[in-house]
N, C-alpha and C positions, 0 to 999 in steps of 0.2 A: 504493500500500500504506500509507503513510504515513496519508491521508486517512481510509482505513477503520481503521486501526487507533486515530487521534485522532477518528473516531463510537464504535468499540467501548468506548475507556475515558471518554465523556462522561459515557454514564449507567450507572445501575445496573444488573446484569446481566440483573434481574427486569423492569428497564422494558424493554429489549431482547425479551423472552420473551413482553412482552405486547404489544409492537409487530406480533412477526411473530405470535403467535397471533390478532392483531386481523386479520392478512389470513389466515388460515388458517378462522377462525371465519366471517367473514365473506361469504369465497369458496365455505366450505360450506353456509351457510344460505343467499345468493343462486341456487345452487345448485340449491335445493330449491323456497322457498320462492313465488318467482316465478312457479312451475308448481304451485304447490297448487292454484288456482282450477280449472285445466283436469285435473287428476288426479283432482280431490272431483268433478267434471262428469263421467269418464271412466269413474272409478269408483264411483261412488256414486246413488242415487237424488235425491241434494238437488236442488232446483229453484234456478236463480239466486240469486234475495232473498235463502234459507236457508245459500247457498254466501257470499255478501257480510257474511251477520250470523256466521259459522263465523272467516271474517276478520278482521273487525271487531272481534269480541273479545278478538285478540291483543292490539290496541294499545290499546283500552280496562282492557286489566286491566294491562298495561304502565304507563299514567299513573297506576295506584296504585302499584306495586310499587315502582317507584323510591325514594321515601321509605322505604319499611317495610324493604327492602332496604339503604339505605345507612344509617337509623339501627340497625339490627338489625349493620350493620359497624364503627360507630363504639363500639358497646356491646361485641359479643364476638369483633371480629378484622378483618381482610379475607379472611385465608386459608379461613374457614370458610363464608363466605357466595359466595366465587368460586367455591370449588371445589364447593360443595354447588350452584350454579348449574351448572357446568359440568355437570357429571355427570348433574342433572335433565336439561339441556338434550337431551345423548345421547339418553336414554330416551326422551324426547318425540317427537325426529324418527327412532327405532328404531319408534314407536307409528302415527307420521304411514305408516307403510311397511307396516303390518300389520293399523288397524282397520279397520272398516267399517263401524260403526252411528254415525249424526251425531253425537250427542251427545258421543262419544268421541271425535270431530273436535274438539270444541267446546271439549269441558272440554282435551285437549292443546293446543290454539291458546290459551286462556287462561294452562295453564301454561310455551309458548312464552316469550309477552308478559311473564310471570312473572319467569321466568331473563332472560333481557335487558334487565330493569327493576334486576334482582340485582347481574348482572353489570357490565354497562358503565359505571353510575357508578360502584362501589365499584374497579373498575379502575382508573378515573379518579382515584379518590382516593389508590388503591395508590404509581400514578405519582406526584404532587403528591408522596406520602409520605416517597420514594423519591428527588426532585430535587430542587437546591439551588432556591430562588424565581427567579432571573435564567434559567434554562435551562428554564421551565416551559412558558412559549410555545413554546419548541421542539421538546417534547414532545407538546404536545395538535396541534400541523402533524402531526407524524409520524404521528400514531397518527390522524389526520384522511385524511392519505394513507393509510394503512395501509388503513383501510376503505373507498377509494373504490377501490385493488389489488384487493382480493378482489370487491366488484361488480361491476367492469370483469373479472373469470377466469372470476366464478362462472356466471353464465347459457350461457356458454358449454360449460361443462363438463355443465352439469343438460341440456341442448340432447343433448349426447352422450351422455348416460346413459342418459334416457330414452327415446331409442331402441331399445335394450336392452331394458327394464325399468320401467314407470310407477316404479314403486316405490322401484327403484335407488339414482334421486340421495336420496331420504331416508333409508334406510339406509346410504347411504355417508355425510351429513353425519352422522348419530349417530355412529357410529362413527370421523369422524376427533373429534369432540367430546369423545369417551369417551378418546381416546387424550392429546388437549390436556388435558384434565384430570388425567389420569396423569403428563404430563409437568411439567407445572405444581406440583401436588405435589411432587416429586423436588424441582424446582429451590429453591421455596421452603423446607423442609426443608433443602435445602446452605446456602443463601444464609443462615441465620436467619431467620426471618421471623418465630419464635415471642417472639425478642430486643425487631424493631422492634416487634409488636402490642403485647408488654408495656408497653410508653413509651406507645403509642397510646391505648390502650382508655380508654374513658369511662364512669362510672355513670349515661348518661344514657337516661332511659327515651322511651315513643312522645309521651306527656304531656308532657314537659317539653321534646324536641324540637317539637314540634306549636307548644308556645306561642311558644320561640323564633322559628321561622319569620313563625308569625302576626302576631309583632310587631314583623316585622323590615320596615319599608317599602321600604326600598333594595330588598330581595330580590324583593318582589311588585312590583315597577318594571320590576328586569332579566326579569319571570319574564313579566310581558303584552307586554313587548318581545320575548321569546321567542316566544310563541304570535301575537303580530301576524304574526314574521317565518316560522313553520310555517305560518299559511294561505296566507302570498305562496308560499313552497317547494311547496307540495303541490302548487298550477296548474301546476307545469311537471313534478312527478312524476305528475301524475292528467289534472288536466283536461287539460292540453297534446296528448295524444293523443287527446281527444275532437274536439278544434278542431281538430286536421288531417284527423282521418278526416271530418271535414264540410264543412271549406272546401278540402281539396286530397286530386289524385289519388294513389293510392300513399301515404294519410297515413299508413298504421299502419309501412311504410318509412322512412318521412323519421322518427318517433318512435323507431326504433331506431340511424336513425346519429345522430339527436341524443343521446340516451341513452350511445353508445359516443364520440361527440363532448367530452360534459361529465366521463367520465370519465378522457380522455386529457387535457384539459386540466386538472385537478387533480393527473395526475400528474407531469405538465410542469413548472405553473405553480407549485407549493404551495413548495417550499423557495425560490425568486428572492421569489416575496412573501411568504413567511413573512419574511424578512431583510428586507423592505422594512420590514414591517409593525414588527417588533422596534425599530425604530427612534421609532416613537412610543405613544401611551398605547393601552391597549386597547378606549376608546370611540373615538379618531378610526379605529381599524380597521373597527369596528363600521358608522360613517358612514358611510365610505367603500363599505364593503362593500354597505351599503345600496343607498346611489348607483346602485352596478352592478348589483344586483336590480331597479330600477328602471326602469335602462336598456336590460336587457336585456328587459322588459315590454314596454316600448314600441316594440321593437326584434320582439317577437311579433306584435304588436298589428299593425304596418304592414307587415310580411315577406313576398313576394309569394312569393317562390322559396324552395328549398334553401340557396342560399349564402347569403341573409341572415338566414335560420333559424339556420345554425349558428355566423354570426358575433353572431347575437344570444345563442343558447346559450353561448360564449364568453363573452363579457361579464357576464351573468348567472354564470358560474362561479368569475370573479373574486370576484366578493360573496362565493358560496358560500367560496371560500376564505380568505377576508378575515376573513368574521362569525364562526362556528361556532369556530373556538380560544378568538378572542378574548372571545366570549362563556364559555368556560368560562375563561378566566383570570380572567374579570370575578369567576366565583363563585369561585374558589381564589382569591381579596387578600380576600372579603367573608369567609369558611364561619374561622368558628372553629376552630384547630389540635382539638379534643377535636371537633369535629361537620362536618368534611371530606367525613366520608361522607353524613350527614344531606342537609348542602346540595346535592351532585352528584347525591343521588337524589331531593332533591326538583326535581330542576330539569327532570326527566323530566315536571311537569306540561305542560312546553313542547308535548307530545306532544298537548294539547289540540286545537291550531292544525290540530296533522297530521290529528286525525278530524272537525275542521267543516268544515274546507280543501275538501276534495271537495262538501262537500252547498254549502258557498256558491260555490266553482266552476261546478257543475252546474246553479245553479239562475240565475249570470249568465250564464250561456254559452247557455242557451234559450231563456230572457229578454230579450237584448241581443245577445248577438251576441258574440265572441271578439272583437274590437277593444275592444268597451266593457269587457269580462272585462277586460285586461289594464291597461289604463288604469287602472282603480278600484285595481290589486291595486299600480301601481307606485306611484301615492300613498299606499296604504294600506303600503307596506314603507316609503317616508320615515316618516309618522306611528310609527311603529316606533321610528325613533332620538331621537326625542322621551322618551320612557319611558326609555331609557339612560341619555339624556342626565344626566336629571333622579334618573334612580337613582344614576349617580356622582357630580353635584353633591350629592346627600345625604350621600353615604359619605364622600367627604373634609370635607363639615364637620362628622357626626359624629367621625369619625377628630379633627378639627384641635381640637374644643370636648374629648373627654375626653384628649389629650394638657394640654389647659390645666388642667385637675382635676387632673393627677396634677402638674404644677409648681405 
């Protein structure tokens, strides 16, 4: 009791609110979302190609939203822009459960992408907000865990629904969304939040964000370091089950206990190495993390069997939980107290990685062969921490040269 009650008073009660909404949210769009492909095939007249570019453009309107989204929070709140997320969000997947002409697929999947471009950095930066600097790591773990809870409930739950009902699980994520948005409101309304926005808020406009960014080198450093390490990520969320369903039997099997594999080890592993990790800067996490991307590549690449599939999946999971905090801690020490939001939403270009990831996937895996696939992709995640590297060597000697202007 002791122990939960010294988590309950660490953070603030609104980080707590967006911890569990982050597996509540998460678990309902996995949920759903998972099973779009085979519901728009089930139900609908689109042909494949039309069903994959229906998709596709969640995540491509996603990698803008992010900026326009966190500088749009940094200018007039966070509470207006989460919760005007949230509540779009509802309607969306209330829409996903009721249209039927493509285009209406199309334009809701772009407004999906939308809201979770909205949402999840300006989140992110609520937290930051919200936490003293020493306990920020330990936040962006949790809320890391948090969402890999709700993927590891969610397809299970949409599994059950839609037995019932195509349509079900996406009327059911709208509306627990509709209700998290409700609740969220309330809390922040108790808590003040109208108090911290006031301290917060910035005059700063798209323009004048835009050039910041532009002219921030560090930031496009850590940000190709991103999208290096989303094309190596995507092989083992896309291609991965290309490669088994061709070189082994029962592959589309072996891709769901690896799948349920990477996510019990995250929820395992994430707080022992979150503590680990605490303990040094957040580029050697980053490294390190790499490392085990890497390893776990090559660990695909020569994997005859099941069990060294999922001890490769393991390892690989390591990184996963290594890299991803400490990458956004990197951008919470960079993001200007007045452009917190700016920076966490523009860091959603990272989402670049995630939509070439598959077509240069696909196009080594045909080409060469799933051994040569994976090989290229684990030196391609080292070349990754090169860009880090070189992004936080910048930063502290910016940092160290205008501390000497100002003595």
């Amino acid at each position: 009791m002791n122990r939960v009650r010294q988590f309950l008073h660490a953070y603030h009660p609104i980080v707590h609110t967006l911890i569990l909404g982050t597996v509540m949210a998460r678990a309902a769009s996995s949920m759903s979302l998972p099973f779009l492909a085979i519901y728009l095939a089930k139900h609908s007249d689109m042909s494949p190609s039309l069903i994959g570019i229906v998709i596709g453009m969640g995540a491509l309107a996603g990698t803008v939203g992010g900026f326009v989204g966190g500088t749009l929070s940094d200018r007039f709140g966070r509470r207006v822009i989460m919760l005007g997320a949230l509540f779009g969000w509802g309607f969306v997947f209330l829409g996903f459960g009721i249209v039927k002409l493509p285009v209406l697929f199309m334009l809701l999947n772009m407004l999906n992408g939308l809201c979770r471009s909205f949402y999840e950095p300006v989140s992110q930066a609520l937290m930051a907000d919200l936490t003293e600097p020493a306990k920020r790591r330990q936040v962006f773990s949790l809320r890391y865990m948090a969402i890999n809870i709700g993927v590891a409930v969610g397809p299970l739950l949409g599994a059950f629904f839609a037995t019932m009902n195509g349509a079900l699980p996406f009327l059911l994520t709208g509306v627990i969304y509709l209700i998290y948005g409700i609740t969220l409101y309330a809390l922040l309304i108790k808590f003040g939040i109208k108090q911290i926005e006031g301290e917060k808020k910035s005059k700063i406009t798209f323009g004048s964000a835009w050039n910041v960014i532009r002219k921030d080198m560090t930031f496009r450093l850590y940000i190709i370091g991103g999208i290096i390490g989303a094309i190596g990520y995507s092989q083992v969320m896309v291609t991965l089950s290309q490669y088994l369903q061709m070189d082994f039997t029962n592959g589309v099997n072996m891709f769901a206990v690896l799948m349920s594999a990477n996510a019990i080890v995250v929820i395992a592993m994430q707080i022992p190495l979150g503590k680990w990790a605490e303990k040094y800067p957040p580029l050697t996490a980053i490294i390190v993390g790499n490392i085990m991307f890497a390893l776990g590549d090559v660990g695909f690449a020569f994997s005859h069997s099941l069990t060294w599939l999922i001890i490769s999946m393991g390892i690989f999971t390591f990184g996963e939980i290594l890299n991803y905090p400490a990458a956004n801690l990197l951008i919470d020490k960079l993001a200007p107290e007045n452009m917190r939001g700016t920076y966490f939403g523009a860091q959603t270009l990272t989402n670049l990685g995630h939509f070439m990831g598959p077509w240069i996937g696909g196009f080594l895996l045909v080409s060469f062969g799933g051994k040569t696939l994976f090989l290229l992709i684990a030196i391609l995640s080292m070349v990754g921490s090169i860009f880090y590297w070189r992004g936080t060597k910048r930063h502290i000697s910016v940092k160290s040269s205008s501390k000497m202007q100002v003595f």
